[in-house]
N, C-alpha and C positions, 0 to 999 in steps of 0.2 A: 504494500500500500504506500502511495507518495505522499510526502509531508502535508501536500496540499488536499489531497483525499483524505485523510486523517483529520488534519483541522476542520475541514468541512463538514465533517460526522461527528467530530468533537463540538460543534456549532450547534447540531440540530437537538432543540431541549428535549426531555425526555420528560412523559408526563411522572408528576409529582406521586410520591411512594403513597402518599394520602393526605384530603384534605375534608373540608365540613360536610361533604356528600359520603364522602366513606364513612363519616363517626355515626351521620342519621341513618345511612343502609346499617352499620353494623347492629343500631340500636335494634331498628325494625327483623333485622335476621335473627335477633333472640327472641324478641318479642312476634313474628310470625314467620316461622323460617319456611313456610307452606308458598309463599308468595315469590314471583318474578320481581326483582326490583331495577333490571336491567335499565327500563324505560324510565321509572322514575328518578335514577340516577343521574340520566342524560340531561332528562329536561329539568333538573335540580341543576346541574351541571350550567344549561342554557340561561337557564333563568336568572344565577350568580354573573356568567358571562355579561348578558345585559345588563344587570346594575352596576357592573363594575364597570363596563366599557361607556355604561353613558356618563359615569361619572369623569371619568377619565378626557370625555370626546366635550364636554360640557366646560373644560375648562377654558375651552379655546373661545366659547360663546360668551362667557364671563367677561375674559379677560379685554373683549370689547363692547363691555356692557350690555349686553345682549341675554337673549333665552331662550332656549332650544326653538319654541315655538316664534318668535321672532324672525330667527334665522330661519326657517320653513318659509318664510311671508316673505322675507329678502330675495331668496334663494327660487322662490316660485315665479317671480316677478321676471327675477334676471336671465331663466330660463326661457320666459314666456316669449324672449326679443324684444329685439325694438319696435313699439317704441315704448316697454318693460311697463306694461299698463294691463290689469285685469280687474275685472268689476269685484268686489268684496262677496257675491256671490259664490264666484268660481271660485276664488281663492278660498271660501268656507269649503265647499267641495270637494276641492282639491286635497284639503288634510282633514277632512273631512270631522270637520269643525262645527258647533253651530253656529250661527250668526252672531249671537250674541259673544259668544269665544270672539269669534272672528273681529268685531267692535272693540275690544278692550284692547287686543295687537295692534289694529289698526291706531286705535289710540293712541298707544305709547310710543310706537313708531314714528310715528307721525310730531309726535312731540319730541323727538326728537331728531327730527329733520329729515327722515331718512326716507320717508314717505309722502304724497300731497294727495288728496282727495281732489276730483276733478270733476266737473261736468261732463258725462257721457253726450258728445257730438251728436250722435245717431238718436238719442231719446234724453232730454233737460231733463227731467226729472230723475236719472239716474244719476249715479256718482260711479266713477274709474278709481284707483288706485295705481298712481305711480310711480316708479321711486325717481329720489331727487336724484342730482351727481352726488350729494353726498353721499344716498343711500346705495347707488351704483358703487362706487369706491368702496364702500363700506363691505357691501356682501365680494366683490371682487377678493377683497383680503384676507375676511375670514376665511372662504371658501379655500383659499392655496394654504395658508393654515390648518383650516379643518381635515384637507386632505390628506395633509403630510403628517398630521397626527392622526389619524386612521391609519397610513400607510406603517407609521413608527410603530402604532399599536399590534400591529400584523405582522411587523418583521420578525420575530420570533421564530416565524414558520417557516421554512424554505417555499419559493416560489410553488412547487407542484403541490406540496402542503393548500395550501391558499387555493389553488385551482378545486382541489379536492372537497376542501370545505366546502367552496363555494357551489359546488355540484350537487353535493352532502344536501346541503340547507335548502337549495332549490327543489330536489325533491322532493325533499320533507315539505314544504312551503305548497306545494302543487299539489301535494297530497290533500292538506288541510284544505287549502282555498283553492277547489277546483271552478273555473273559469274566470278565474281573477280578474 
């Protein structure tokens, strides 16, 4: 084996000998050792996953005064193109929000610059949501931020790792919500 195949496999982490999923399987295997806990380990497993990863992915939304649900509203908009404008309906829809949810974002956002409510052209009595230049700038930044701390988060795993998961989850995802 070449120094560099070695370091390479010395690189890829090894899962952890036990962690808070093995002490509750262990409990539940004395207390009903009749049962499969395979599944519920995984999705014990999943569901640590997620609270730790958004903890983790939230720091970046903070740290430009921001909230997950903010950045949703930024990040929908700057998606949507130019000229980065969607009526507060669609964007309730879109994250599938109520209206009222939708009203308090728009609020905060907006107060602080990053957003402007607009006369819908095609019908006055509607309102558009835009984002300013600031708000453009603003999601621009996070989002190279946000990404590279996703990506930081995932480096642990060797590329084909990554592909694997992400095959992994798809399945599972397609399984639950079939015709998505």
């Amino acid at each position: 084996m070449t120094d560099q195949a070695a370091a390479a496999r010395a690189s890829v982490p090894t899962a952890p000998t036990s962690d808070r999923i093995d002490a509750i399987e262990r409990q539940w295997r004395a207390e009903r050792p009749d049962l499969d806990l395979e599944a519920m380990a995984i999705f014990g497993r999943l569901g640590r996953l997620v609270m730790v990863g958004r903890r983790e992915i939230d720091v970046v939304f903070r740290a430009h005064g921001l909230q997950r649900g903010e950045f949703d509203v930024l990040a929908a908009l700057r998606c949507s193109g130019a000229p980065f404008e969607l009526s507060p309906s669609v964007l309730a829809d879109t994250m599938m929000l109520s209206r009222a949810g939708m009203t308090g974002r728009l609020d905060r956002l907006e107060s602080a610059g990053l957003v402007r409510r607009i006369a819908d052209a095609a019908d006055r009595r509607a309102v558009r949501v835009a984002l300013t230049d600031a708000g453009r700038d603003t999601i621009d930044t996070v989002v190279a931020e946000h990404t590279a701390n996703e990506t930081r988060l995932l480096s642990v795993l060797p590329a084909r790792d990554r592909r694997e998961l992400d095959r992994l989850v798809r399945v599972l995802l397609d399984s639950m919500e079939p015709g998505r």
